[in-house]
Structures are given as C-alpha cells and as structure tokens.
C-alpha positions in Angstrom: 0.0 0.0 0.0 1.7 3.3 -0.6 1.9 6.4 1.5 2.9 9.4 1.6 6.6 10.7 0.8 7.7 10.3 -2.3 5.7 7.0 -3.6 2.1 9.6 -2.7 3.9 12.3 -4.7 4.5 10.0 -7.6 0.8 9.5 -7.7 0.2 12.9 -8.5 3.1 13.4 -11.0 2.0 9.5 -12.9 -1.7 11.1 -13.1 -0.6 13.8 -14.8 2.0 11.8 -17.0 -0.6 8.8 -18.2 -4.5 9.6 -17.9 -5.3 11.4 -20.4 -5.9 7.9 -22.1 -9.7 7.8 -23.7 -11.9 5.8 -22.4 -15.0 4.0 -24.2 -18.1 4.9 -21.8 -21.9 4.8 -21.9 -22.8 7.3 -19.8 -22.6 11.3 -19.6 -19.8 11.2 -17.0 -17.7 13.9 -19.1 -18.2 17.3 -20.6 -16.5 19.3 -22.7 -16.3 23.8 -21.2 -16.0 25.7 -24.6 -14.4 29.1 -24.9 -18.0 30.5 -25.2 -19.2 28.9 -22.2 -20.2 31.1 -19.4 -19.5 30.9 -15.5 -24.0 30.3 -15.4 -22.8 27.4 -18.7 -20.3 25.8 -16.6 -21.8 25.6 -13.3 -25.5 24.2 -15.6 -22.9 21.5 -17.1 -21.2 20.3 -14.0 -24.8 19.6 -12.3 -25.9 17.5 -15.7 -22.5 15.1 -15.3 -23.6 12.1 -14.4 -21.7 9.3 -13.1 -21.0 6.1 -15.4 -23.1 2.5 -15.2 -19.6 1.2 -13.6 -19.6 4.1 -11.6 -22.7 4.0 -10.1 -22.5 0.5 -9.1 -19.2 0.9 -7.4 -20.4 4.1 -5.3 -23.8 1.6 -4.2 -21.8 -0.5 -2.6 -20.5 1.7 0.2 -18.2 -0.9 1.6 -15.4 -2.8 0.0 -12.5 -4.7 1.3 -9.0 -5.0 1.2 -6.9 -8.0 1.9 -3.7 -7.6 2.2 -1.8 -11.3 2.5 1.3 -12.5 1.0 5.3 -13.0 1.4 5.0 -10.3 3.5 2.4 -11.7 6.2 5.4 -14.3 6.8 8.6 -11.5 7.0 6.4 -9.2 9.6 7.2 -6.5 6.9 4.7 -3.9 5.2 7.0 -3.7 1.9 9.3 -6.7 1.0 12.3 -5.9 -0.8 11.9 -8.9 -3.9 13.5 -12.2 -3.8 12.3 -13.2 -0.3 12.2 -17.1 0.1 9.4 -19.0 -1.3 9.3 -21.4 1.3 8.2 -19.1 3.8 4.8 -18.4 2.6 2.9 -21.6 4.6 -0.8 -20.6 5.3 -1.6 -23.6 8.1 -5.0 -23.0 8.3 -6.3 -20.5 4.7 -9.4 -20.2 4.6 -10.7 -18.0 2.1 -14.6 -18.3 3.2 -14.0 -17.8 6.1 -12.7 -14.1 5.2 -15.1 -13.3 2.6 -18.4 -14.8 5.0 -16.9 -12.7 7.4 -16.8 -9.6 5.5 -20.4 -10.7 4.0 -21.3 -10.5 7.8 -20.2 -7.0 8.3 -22.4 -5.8 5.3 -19.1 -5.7 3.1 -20.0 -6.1 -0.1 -17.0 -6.2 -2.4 -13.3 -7.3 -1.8 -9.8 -6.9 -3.0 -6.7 -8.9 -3.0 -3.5 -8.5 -3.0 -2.4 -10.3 -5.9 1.1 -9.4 -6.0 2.6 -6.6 -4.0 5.7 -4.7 -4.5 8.1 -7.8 -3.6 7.1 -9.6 -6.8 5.4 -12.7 -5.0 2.3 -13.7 -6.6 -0.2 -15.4 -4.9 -1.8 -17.1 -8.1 -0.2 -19.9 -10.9 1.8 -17.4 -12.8 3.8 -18.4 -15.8 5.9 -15.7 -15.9 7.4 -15.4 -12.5 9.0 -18.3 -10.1 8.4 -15.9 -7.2 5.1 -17.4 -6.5 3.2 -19.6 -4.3 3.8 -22.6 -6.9 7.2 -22.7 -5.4 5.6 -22.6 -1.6 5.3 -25.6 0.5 1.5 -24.6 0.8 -0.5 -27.0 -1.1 2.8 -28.5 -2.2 2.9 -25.4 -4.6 -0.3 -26.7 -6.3 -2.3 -23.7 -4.1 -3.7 -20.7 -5.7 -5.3 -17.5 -3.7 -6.8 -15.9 -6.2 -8.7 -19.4 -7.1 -9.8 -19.6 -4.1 -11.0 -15.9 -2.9 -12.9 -15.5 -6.1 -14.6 -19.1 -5.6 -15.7 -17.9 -2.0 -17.0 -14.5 -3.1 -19.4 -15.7 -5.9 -20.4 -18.3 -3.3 -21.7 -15.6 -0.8 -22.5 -13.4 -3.9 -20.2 -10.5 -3.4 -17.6 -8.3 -5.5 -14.5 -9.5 -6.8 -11.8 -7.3 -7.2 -7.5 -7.5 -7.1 -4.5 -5.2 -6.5 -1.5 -5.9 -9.1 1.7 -3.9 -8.0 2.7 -1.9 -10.9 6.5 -2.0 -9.1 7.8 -5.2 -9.1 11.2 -5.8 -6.6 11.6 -9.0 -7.9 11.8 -9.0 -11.6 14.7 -8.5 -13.6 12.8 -6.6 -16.5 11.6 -4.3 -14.3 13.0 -0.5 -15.5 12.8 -1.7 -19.2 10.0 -1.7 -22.0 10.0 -5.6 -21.5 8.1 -5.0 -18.3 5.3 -3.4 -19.8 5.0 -6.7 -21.6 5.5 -8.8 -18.5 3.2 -6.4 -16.7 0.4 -6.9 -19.4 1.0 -10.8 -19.0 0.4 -11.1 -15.9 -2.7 -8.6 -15.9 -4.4 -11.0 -18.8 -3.8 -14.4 -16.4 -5.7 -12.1 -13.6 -8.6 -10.8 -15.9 -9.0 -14.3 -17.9 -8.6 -17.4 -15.4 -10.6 -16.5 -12.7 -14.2 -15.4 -13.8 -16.1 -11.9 -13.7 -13.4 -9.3 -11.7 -15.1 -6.1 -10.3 -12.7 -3.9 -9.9 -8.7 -3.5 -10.9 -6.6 -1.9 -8.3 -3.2 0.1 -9.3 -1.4 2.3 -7.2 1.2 5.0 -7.4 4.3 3.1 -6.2 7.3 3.4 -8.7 10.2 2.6 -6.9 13.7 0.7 -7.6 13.6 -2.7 -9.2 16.3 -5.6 -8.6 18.5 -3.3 -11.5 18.4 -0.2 -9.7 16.3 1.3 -12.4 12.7 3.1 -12.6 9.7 1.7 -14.6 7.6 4.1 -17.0 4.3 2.5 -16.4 2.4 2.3 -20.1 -0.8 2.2 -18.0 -3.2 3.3 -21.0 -2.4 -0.2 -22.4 -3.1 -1.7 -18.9 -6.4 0.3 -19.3 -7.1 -0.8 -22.5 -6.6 -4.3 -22.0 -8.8 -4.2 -18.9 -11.7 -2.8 -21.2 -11.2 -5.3 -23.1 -11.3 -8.3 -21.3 -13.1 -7.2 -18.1 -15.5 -4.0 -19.3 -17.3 -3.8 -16.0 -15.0 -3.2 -14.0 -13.9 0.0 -12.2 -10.3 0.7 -12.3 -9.5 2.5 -9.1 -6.7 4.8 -7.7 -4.0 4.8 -10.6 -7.4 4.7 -13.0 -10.3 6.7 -14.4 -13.1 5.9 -12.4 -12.0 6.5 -9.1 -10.1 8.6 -7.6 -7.9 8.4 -4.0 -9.5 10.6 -1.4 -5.9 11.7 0.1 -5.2 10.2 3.3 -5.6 6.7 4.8 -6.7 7.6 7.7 -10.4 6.8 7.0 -11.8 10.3 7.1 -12.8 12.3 3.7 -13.3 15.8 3.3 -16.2 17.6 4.7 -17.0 18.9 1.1 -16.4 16.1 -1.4 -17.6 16.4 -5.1 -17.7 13.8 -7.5 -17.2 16.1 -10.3 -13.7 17.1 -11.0 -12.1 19.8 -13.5 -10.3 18.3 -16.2 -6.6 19.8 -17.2 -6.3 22.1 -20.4 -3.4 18.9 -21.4 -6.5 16.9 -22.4 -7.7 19.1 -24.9 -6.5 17.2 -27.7 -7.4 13.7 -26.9 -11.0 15.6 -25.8 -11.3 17.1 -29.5 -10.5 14.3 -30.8 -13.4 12.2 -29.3 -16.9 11.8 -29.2 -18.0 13.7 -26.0 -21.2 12.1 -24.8 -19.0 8.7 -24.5 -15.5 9.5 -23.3 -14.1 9.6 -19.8 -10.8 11.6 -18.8 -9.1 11.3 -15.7 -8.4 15.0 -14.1 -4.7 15.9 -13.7 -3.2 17.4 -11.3 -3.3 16.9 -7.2 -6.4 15.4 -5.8 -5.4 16.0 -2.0 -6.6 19.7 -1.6 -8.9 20.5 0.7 -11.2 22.1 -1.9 -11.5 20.2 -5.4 -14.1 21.0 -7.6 -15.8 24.4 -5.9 -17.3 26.7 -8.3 -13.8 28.8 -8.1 -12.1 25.3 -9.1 -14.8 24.3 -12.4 -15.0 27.8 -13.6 -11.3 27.9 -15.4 -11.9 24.3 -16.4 -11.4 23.0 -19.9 -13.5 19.7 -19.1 -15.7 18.3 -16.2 -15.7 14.3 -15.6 -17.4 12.5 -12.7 -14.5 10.9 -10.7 -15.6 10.2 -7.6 -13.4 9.5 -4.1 -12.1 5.8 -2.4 -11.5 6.6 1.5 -9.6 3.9 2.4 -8.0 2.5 6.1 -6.4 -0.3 7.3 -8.4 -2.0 10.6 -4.9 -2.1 12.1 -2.0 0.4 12.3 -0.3 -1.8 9.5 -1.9 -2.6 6.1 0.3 -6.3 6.7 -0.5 -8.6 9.3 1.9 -8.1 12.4 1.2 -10.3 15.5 2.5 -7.5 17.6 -0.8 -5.5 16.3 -3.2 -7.9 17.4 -4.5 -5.9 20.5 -4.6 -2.4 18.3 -7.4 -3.5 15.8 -9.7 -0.7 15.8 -12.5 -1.0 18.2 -16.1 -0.8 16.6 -16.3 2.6 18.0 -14.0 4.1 15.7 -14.8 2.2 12.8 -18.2 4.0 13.7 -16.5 6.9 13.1 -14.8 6.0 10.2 -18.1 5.3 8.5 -19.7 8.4 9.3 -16.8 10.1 7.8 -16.4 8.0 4.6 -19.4 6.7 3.6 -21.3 9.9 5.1 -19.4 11.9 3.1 -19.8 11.1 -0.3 -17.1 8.1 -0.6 -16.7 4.4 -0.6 -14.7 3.1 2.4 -12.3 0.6 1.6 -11.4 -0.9 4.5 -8.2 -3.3 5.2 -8.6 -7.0 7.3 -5.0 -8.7 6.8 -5.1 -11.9 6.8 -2.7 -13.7 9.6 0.2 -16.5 9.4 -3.1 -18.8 9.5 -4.2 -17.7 6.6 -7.2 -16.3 8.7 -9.0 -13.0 10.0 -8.0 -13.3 13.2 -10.5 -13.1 15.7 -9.7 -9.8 17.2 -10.5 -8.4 13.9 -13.5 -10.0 13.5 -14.8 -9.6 16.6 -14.4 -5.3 16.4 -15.9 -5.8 13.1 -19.2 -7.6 13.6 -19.4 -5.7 16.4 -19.1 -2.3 14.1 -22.0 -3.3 11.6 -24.2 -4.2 14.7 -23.4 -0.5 15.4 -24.3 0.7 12.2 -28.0 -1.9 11.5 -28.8 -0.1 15.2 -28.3 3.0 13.8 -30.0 3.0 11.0 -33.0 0.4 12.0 -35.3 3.5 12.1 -36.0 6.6 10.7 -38.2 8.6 12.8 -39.0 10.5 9.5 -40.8 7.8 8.0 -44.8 8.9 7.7 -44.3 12.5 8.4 -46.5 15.1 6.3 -44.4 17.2 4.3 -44.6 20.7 3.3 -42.1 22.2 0.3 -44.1 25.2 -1.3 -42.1 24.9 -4.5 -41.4 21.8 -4.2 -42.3 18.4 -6.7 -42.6 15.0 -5.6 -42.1 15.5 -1.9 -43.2 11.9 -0.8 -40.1 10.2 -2.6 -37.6 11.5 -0.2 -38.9 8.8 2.0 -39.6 6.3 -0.4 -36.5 4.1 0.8 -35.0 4.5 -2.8 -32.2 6.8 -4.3 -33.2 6.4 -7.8 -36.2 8.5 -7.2 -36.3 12.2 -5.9 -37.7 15.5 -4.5 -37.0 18.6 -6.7 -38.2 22.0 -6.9 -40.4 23.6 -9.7 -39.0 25.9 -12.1 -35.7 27.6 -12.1 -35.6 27.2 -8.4 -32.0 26.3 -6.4 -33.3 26.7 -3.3 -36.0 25.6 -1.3 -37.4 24.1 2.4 -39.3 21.1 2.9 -40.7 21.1 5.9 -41.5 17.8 7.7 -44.2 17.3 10.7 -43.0 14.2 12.5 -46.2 13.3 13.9 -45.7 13.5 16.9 -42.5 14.0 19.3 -39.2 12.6 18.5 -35.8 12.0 19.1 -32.7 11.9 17.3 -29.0 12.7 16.4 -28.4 11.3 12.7 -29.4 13.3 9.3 -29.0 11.6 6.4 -29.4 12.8 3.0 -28.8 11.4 -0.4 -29.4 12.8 -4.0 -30.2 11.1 -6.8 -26.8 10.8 -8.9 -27.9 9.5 -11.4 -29.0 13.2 -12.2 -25.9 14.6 -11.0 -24.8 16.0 -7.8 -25.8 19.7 -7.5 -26.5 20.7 -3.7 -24.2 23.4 -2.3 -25.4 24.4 0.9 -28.2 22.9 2.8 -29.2 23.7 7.2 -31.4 21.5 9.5 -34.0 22.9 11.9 -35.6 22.0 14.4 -38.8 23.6 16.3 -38.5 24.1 19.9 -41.8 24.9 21.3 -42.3 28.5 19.9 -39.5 29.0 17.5 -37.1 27.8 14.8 -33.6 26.2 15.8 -30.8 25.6 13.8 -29.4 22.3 14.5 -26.4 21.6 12.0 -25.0 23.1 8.8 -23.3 21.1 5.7 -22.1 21.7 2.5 -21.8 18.9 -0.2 -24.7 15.9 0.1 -24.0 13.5 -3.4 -24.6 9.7 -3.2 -24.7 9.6 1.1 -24.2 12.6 3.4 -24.3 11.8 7.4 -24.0 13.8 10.3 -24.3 14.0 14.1 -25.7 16.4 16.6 -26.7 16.7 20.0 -29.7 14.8 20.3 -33.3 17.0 20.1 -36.4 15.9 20.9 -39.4 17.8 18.8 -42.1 17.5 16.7 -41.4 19.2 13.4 -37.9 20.1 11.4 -37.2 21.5 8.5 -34.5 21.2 5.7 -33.5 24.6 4.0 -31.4 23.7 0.5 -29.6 27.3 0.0 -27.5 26.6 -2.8 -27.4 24.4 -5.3 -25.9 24.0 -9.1 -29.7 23.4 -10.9 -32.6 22.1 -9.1 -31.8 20.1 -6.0 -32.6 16.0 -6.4 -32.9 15.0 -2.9 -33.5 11.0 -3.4 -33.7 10.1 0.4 -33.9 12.0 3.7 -33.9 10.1 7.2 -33.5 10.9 11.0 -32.0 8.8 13.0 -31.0 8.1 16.7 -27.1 6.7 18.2 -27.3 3.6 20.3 -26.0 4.2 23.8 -22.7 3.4 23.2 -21.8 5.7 20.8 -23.7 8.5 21.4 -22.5 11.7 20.1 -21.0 14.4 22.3 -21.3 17.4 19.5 -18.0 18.8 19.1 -16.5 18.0 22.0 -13.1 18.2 20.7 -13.5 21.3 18.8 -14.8 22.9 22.3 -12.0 21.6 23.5 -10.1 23.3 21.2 -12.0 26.7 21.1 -9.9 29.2 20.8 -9.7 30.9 24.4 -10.7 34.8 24.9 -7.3 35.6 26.2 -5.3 33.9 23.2 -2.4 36.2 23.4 -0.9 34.7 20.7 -3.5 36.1 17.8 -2.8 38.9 15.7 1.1 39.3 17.2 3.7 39.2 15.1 5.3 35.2 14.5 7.6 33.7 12.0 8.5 30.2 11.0 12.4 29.0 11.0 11.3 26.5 8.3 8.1 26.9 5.9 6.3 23.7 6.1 5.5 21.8 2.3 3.7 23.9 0.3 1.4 20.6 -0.2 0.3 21.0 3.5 0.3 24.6 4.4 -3.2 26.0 3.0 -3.8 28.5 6.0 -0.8 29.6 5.4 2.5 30.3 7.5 1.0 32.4 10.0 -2.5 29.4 10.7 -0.1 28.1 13.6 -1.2 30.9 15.5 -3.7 32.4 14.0 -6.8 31.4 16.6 -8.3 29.3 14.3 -8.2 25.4 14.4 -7.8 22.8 11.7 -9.6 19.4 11.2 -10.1 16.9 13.9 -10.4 14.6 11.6 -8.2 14.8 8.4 -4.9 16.2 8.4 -5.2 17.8 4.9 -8.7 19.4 5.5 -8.2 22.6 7.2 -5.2 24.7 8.9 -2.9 22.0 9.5 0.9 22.8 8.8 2.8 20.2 7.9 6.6 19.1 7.5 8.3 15.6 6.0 11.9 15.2 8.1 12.1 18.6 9.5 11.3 20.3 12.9 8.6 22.8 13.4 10.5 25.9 15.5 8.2 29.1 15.8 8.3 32.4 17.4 6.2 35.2 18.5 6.6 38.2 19.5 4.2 39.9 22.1 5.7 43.2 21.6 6.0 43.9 25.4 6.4 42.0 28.1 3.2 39.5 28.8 2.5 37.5 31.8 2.3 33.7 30.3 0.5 31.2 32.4 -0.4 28.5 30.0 0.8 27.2 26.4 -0.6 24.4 24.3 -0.1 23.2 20.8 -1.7 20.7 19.1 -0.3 17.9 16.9 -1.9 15.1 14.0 -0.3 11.6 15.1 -1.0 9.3 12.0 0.7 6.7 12.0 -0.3 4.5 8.7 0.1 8.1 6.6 3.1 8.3 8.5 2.7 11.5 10.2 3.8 10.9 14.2 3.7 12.7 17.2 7.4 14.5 17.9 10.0 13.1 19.6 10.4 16.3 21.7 8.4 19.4 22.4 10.5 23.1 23.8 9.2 25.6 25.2 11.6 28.4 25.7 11.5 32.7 26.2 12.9 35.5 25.7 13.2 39.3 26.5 15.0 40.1 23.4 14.3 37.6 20.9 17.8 36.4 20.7 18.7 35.2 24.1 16.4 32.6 24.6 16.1 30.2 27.8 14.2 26.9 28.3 11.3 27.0 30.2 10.5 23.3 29.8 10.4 20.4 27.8 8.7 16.9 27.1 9.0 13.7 25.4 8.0 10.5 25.1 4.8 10.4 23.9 3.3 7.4 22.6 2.1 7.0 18.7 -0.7 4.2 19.1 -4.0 7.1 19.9 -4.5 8.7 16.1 -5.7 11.6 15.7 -5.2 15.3 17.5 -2.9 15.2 20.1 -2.3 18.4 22.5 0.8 19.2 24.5 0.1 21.4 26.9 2.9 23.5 29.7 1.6 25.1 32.6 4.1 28.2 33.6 4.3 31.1 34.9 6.4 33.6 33.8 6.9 36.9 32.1 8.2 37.3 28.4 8.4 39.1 25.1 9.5 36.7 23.0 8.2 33.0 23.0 9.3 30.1 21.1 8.2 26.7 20.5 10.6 24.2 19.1 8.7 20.7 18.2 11.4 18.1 16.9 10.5 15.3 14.5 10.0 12.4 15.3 13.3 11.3 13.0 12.5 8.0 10.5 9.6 5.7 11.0 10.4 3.2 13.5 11.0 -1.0 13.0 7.3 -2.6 13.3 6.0 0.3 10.4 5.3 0.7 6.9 8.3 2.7 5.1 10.5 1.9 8.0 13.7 4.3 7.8 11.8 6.9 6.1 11.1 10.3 7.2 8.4 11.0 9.0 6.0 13.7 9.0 5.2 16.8 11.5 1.8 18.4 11.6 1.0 21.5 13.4 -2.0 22.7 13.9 -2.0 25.8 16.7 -0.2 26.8 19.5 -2.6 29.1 22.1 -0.7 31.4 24.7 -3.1 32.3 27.2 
C-alpha cells in the first residue's frame, strides 16, 4: 500500500503523465467547457454530469475490502524488498470463506486482494514469474489464492476485485520496456482465469527494481486491455473511475464532489473524441482540501465525474503483524470511520489482513461484527418515516422517503433553493441526518441547514455543504415534533433522493464537538494577531492557512490532516516564534499535533518551550517527550508556567525515521502543526 513521501507524490506526477488515455463509456460522465461557455454554462454542465453505469454501481456499494496477505504476512514487513524465500509463505490453516463470510457478515459487499505486491510474490499460478506460491510448500505449490477468494466471493454473492503492483522488486525486467510486456501478461492471467473481476486496483508506487532502475508504467495499455477483457470493471486509484480521497486515515473531506475539472493537457485527446461517451481522468493533485468548488470548475477545460475511495487499514499496518493484534480498531471508531467515509460522499475501503493462519484473526472479527451491529442499530429507524411534508415549491415531496435513491424531490421551475418542511407526527428524538441525492442526475447541492422547532420558534441544529450519493451527520440529540431542511444553494434544481432521521445507540452517542470545544480558541489567546515567523516553511502541499494558521486562533480538522489549517513538514522540525511586543505575563501554552501513524505523520520526539526578553537570548522554560504513537488523531501538549516574556518560542522536533514494526520503516516522517494558544 503506498503512503505518503515520495511513492504519494508520484501518484500525483504519474496522473498527470498517463491519464489522459480515452476511455469507451456509456454514460454522460464527461463534458467538454467551450471558450463560449459562461460561469452560469459551466456551473449548468457540471450539475448534468452524471456518473458512469460502472460508476454507479461501485459508489452503491458503500463498503469494500482489502486484503492484504502475501510473502510479506510471513517477513512481519509492510513492503518486501523482492527475492524473499518462497518457502516461507505456509498458510496452516487459509481459509478463504472464512474471510469473505466474514466480511459478508459485516455488510461488506465487495473485496480486494492483494495479488502481487511490490516484492514480486504472486499469490496465483503465474507463468511468468517463479516468485510465487507454486514454489511454496503450501499445497505442495499446487495452491492458488486468487482461485480460491474469487470461488468464496461468488459463493456468498459478493464483488471480486485484485490489486496488481505496478512496481515489481523481484523482476529483472523491471525499469525496461519488457516489463510493460511482462506487466500486461500477468494482468491478462488475472482478468481471464478467474471469472467476472469487479474492480482492478493500481497504485502510485514506482520505486527501484532488482536493477536499480525506474519503470515508465504504459498504464493506458493496462487500461485498455482491462476494457477489453473485463468491461465492468472500475479501475481504481491509478485509473479513471475513481479517484484516491488523500489520506488513509479513514476520514474524507467535509465537502467532497464527484465532479472534477479536467486539465487544459487533455484538450487534444478531448477534440478528438466523441463527447457524450469518453471519460478523462483529471490531472493534477487530488489532496486539496477544496477540489471542484465553483472557483475550481470555472477555469476548467472539461468536467468528468471521478468520484473518491476513503480507504483505512483496521490495524496500524496494512500487513499482518502479530505485535498488532490488540490495536485493531475497536467498533467505535470504525463507527466513526463510516460516518466520515461513507457519510461523506465516498466508498470506504477498509483493510482486514489476513494472519500467518491464513485467517481473519479473531480480534478483527470480533471489532468488526461488532461495528456493523453498530451501524444496523443506527439505521434500523427513521423517525421521519410517515411525516407530512410541506415544500411550497417543491415536486414529488413523498419520494424522499420512499427508501429509494433512484427517485427524488426537486423543486419547480428555475428554483435552487427551497425548504421542505417535515411534521414528524408527533414528538421525537434523534441525532443522525441523512441525505442522499439522486446521482444518477448529477450532484448539485451546495449548501443545505437543519432545523428544528423548539416549542415556539425555529432552531438551527447543524449546517453542511456537499450531500452527493450519502451525506451523514451527528448532533446533539433533540427531541421535537417538526424540522425543516432549507437547500440554500445548489448548481440546478436540488434532487434529494432520500432524507432520514436517526438516533445513536448508547454506546456511541454523540458528544457534538466536544473536541473542537475543547479546542475553542480561548478569549485571552495572546498569541493572535502578534507578530510570528517560521524558522522553516512547512511543504507547500500542507500549508493551505498559510505560515501564520499556527497561531492564527483558528483550528484545523479533527479529523483529516489535509482538510483545514494544519501545517505540515516531512523530516524537519517545526521551530516558531512570536513576539508579544511587550512583556506578557504567560500562564499556559498548548499546541496541538496530527499523530497518524499509517500516513506516517507521528507525534514529535520532543516538544520546547523556551523565552525570551529580546528575541535572541532565549532560555528553556520546559520540555517533554516521550509520547506514545498508538492514539490517532489530534494530540495536544500542553505547559503550565508562569512567567513573564516578550518573546516565546516553540521548538517541536520530528520524530526522525519511521520506527521498525511500520510501513516505510527508515523513512522520514512527518510533523503536523495545527495551533499553539498562549493564554
């Protein structure tokens, strides 16, 4: 699986590179922005892009699996380095139904394997490499994974889908145009011997093979040949259909559209091709925070729909390591995870290794039956279900609780706005909206608000921005009678296909922003407004508040590093100072920090706090270390002084290389910075 460094940065420079390659398509999912076209053209074309048959099916699945299992299961390594033993790979007890039953179980409803990972072994009968598992003693080489995983998921009637490594450690063509060949030969035994496959999985990884030398992927004749020989499937990540959302930490944006700009590169292949069946994949970075706001599709030469993958391992590693076996995620945070994946306009593609067995070990499955129990709690309800519904302009109000998303509410007219209003028939309570358009229409809401009345007046309960296939979010729970939903912006009429409220169970019931409350900035945050400066700017990549958000008063995302104000740096220290322009009394600091350990940011190896009355004499005030990396998410160092000073600084040192036990051991990690509050 690759992260970030260089092998996430090559994802964005190999987009650019490859996928402008047409592809054949039977659906309106691209549109060509002429020179005549104005902003009021553009913004009418981006709402009529629809998504693809392929498309559509892949986003109605919500959940999909990875498993990652090979050579490397058996080194207790996350990337082998090619030529590892054969004999190693010894599965006691593989049981391929027993992962894919287990996965139908959790209401997973598509899976993908690791078919050969960047070490070169392959877990199928490959002709073209010895580095597989017919030279194992599993089986007495006669074994074959892929056989067997794509047996088990059209027994239990799921998706089939498999990774290919495009890197290859172990072959000596590798870095030549041969591999292309050998590449493409291996790809045909995938897409030909073992039925219907669902989806094909590339990644960005383009490291060193066994030669020392780097491999120009021809991935337009991988995409070609998999049109050929496996049309219904959705070619993910390195591909055109979909796209990666930008971190693996499980949590998408909080605005996510499906529809992307295309680059003004393409314009050639576009002209070139008949618009109402052609696909492009967009160039450039898909990471940003904002993608495809009206700012974004206004200078666009071309709109496509290309919508996002969240995806998350259920352990820190995307391997199995038996030293990880009491750090599966619990079912709580998986809970979490779905709200923020699925509920935000994605697929989650979630990670269950399989162990030395050749099992899901039970911790695993445990956390995860317990998660979709969550989740069929959840959702068992919808206290919306029979209410009368008012929308003075709107058209076919009853459909948004019809239970379907190919049907929908829309307004009359020219209308983008609009409020259906909603009596409940009599008192309820709840902490879940969900909303869904209809897609296959496009996905046009902007802006929408939920209300709720309270007796004698209207309350706002919660805000959002983009809804598309699935849009969820939590609240403090309200009990009341009547709500309202106020759409107040969207690209063409509004198709709102479902709408449903819905209450936690008790054990995860939703505190509303309790970290971002915790995290308020405080009235006497000394450090806002005064002058500061950075010793190092952090990667342009991850610095979107810009140099000054560190102390600006305003806090990031607690959820995603690259959604908000969070500063970031790969191998270098974070070292900032500010200057309070007279002397301040200084009672408490805190800074907050992103551990992530499977994007590989970490917490620091050592926080400073030091002060000054002249800004060049400096003195230490104190210092910690030693904090742990297992808790993800926003971690806050805090010092409790007292003392007087003009000048404050804050040195936070990195935590160095990414320890033994971690994917991309010996690389550098990376430092995220969110704010530091003097009060």
């Amino acid at each position: 699986m690759s992260k970030m460094k260089n092998i996430k940065f090559i994802y964005f420079s190999t987009l650019c590179l490859f996928l402008s390659q047409v592809l054949i398509m039977k659906a309106q999912n691209y549109v060509q922005i002429l020179p005549t076209d104005s902003p009021s053209d553009i913004i009418k074309k981006a709402a009529q892009t629809t998504p693809s048959v392929r498309q559509l099916r892949w986003q109605e699945l919500e959940l999909t699996a990875f498993f990652h299992f090979g050579i490397n299961t058996y080194t207790d390594r996350e990337w082998g380095h090619g030529h590892e033993d054969e004999k190693l790979f010894n599965p006691t007890q593989f049981d391929a139904d027993q992962w894919v039953s287990v996965c139908k179980q959790a209401g997973i409803k598509q899976v993908i394997l690791t078919a050969k990972h960047h070490d070169g072994f392959c877990l199928w009968q490959s002709a073209y490499t010895d580095h597989s598992v017919k030279h194992s003693p599993w089986k007495d080489g006669k074994g074959d994974v892929m056989k067997e995983v794509s047996e088990a998921c059209k027994k239990h009637k799921i998706g089939f889908g498999v990774y290919l490594s495009p890197w290859d450690r172990t072959e000596s063509s590798y870095g030549t145009d041969a591999y292309n060949d050998f590449f493409i030969n291996q790809l045909t035994e995938l897409l030909t011997k073992y039925g219907q496959i669902d989806e094909v999985w590339f990644d960005g990884a383009n490291g060193e093979g066994p030669n020392g030398k780097r491999q120009v992927y021809d991935f337009e004749r991988y995409y070609k040949l998999i049109r050929q020989l496996q049309p219904q499937a959705t070619i993910a990540i390195m591909g055109p259909d979909v796209r990666w959302v930008g971190t693996e930490s499980g949590y998408g944006r909080e605005t996510e559209w499906s529809v992307m700009p295309i680059d003004a590169r393409l314009q050639e292949s576009i002209a070139k091709n008949s618009q109402s069946d052609a696909t492009f994949a967009p160039m450039g970075d898909m990471t940003d925070s904002d993608l495809a706001s009206r700012s974004k599709i206004i200078g666009a030469k071309g709109l496509i729909w290309y919508p996002s993958e969240t995806d998350v391992s259920i352990r820190p590693g995307w391997f199995y390591h038996e030293a990880e076996d009491n750090r599966v995620k619990t079912p709580e945070k998986l809970f979490d995870i779905y709200f923020s994946s699925v509920g935000r306009n994605s697929v989650l593609l979630l990670n269950l290794p399989p162990d030395k067995r050749g099992l899901i070990h039970e911790n695993d499955v445990k956390n995860l039956l317990a998660w979709r129990k969550l989740i069929d709690e959840t959702f068992k309800t919808n206290m919306a279900k029979g209410a009368k519904i008012v929308s003075k302009n709107g058209l076919n109000s009853t459909l948004i609780l019809d239970g379907k998303n190919n049907t929908h509410f829309t307004t009359k007219g020219q209308d983008t706005t609009t409020t259906i209003e909603l009596n409940l028939n009599g008192m309820k309570t709840f902490d879940v909206l969900l909303l869904q358009e209809n897609i296959r229409i496009g996905q046009r809401i902007e802006s929408f608000k939920l209300e709720y009345w309270d007796k004698n007046a209207w309350k706002e309960v919660i805000t959002g921005t983009t809804v598309g296939y699935k849009r969820l979010m939590r609240f403090d729970a309200i009990t009341t009678n009547k709500v309202r939903l106020h759409i107040l912006s969207s690209r063409l009429n509004p198709t709102i296909a479902e709408l449903g409220l819905y209450k936690l169970p008790p054990s995860v019931l939703y505190k509303a922003n309790t970290l971002e409350k915790m995290r308020k900035s405080p009235k006497n945050h000394k450090a806002v407004g005064k002058p500061a400066q950075l010793k190092t700017s952090p990667d342009p990549k991850y610095n979107k508040g810009g140099d000054k958000a560190w102390q600006n008063g305003t806090f990031g995302s607690n959820t995603a590093f690259n959604d908000g104000e969070w500063l970031g740096w790969n191998g270098q220290n974070f070292e900032g100072t500010i200057d309070f322009q007279k002397s301040e009394p200084i009672k408490k600091v805190s800074i907050d920090f992103f551990n992530l350990t499977q994007s590989w940011i970490f917490m620091p190896s050592e926080v400073i706090l030091l002060a000054s009355d002249d800004g060049i004499n400096f003195k230490e005030i104190e210092k910690q270390s030693n904090f742990g990396i297992a808790e993800e998410g926003v971690r806050r160092v805090n010092f409790k002084v007292n003392i007087q000073a003009k000048f404050l600084k804050i040195v936070a040192k990195n935590y160095g290389s990414i320890p033994k036990g971690y994917e991309g051991f010996g690389s550098p990690t990376w430092l995220f910075v969110d704010e530091v509050v003097v009060e």
